[in-house]
Structure formats: C-alpha cells, structure tokens
C-alpha positions as CSV (number, residue, x, y, z in Angstrom):
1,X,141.4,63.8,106.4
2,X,139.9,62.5,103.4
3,X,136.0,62.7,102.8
4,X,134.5,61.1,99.6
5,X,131.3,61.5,98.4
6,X,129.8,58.5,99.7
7,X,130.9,59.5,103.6
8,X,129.6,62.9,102.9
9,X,126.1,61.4,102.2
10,X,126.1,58.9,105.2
11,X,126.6,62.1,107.4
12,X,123.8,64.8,105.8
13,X,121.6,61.3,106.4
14,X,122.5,61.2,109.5
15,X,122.2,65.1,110.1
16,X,118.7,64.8,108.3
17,X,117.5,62.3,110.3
18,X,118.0,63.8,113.6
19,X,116.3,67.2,112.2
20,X,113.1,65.1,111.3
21,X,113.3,63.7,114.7
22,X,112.9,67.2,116.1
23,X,109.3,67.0,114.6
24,X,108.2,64.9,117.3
25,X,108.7,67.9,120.0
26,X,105.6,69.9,118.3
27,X,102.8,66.9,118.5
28,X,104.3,66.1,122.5
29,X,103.6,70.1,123.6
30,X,100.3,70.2,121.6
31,X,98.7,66.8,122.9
32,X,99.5,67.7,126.5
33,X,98.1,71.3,126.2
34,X,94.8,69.3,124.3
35,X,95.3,66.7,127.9
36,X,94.9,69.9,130.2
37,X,92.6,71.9,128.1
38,X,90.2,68.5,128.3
39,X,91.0,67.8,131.8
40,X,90.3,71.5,132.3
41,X,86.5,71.1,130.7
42,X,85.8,68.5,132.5
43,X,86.3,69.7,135.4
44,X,83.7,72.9,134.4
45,X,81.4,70.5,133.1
46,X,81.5,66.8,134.1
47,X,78.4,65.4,132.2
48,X,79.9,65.9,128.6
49,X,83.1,64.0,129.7
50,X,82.7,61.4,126.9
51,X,82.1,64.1,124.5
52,X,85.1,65.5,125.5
53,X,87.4,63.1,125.6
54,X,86.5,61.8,122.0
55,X,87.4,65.0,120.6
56,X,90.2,65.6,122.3
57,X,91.5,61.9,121.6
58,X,90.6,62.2,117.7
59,X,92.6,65.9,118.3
60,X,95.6,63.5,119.4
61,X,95.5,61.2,117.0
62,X,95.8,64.0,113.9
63,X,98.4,65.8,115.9
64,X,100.3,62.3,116.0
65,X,100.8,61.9,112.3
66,X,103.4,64.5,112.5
67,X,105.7,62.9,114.8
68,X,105.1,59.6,113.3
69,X,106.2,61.2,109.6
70,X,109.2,62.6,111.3
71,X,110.2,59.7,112.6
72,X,109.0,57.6,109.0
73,X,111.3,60.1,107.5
74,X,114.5,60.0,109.6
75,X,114.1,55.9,109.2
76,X,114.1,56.3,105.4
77,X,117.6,58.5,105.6
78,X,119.3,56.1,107.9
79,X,118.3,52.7,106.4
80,X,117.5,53.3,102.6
81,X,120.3,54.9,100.6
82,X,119.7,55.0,97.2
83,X,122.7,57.1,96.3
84,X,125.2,54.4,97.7
C-alpha cells in the first residue's frame, strides 16, 4: 500500500470535514431546549407570547451560525484544495 502526499491530504480533508460537521449537534440540542424553555413561558404567561417568541427566535438564529460555519467549513475541505 502506497500513500503519497496528495492521498494523505484528500483523507485528513475528508476526516476534517466530518469533525466540522459534528458542530451542527451543539446549535440542534440548544435551539430545542430554547423551543421548550419558550413553549414552557408561554404556557405560565400567555399574553407576552410575541415577546417571547422574538427572543427566543433571534436566540435561534445566533445559535444557527454555528452549525452553518461547520458546515461552511467542512464544504471548504472537501471542494477547495489549495495544496493539490
């Protein structure tokens, strides 16, 4: 078995990629604790659902960013290889 240089960047690409992938698991547990939490409130206190919900959604939306970089980053390592 013969692995050159070039193959041996293709796979820690590959490797890399999957590990910025994992970053999406962190935003998915924290927006649907933010969900329940917000469902939660609502339920003490219906009249400030809109108040509510825009927090929690602009909660979401920063949380997001993290997954979406993970996955920016895992595209970059599979389909830009500037040491080829």
């Amino acid at each position: 078995m013969n692995i050159t240089g070039h193959d041996l960047i293709l796979a820690c690409s590959a490797i890399g990629a999957g590990l910025a992938v994992i970053a999406g698991i962190g935003p998915g547990v924290g927006q649907g604790y933010a969900a329940g939490a917000a469902a939660a409130a609502v339920g003490r206190n219906p009249g400030a659902k809109g108040d509510i919900t825009s927090t929690m959604l602009l909660g979401q939306a920063v949380a997001e960013t993290t997954g979406l970089y993970g996955l920016l980053i895992a595209f970059l390592l599979l389909f830009v290889q500037p040491l080829t």
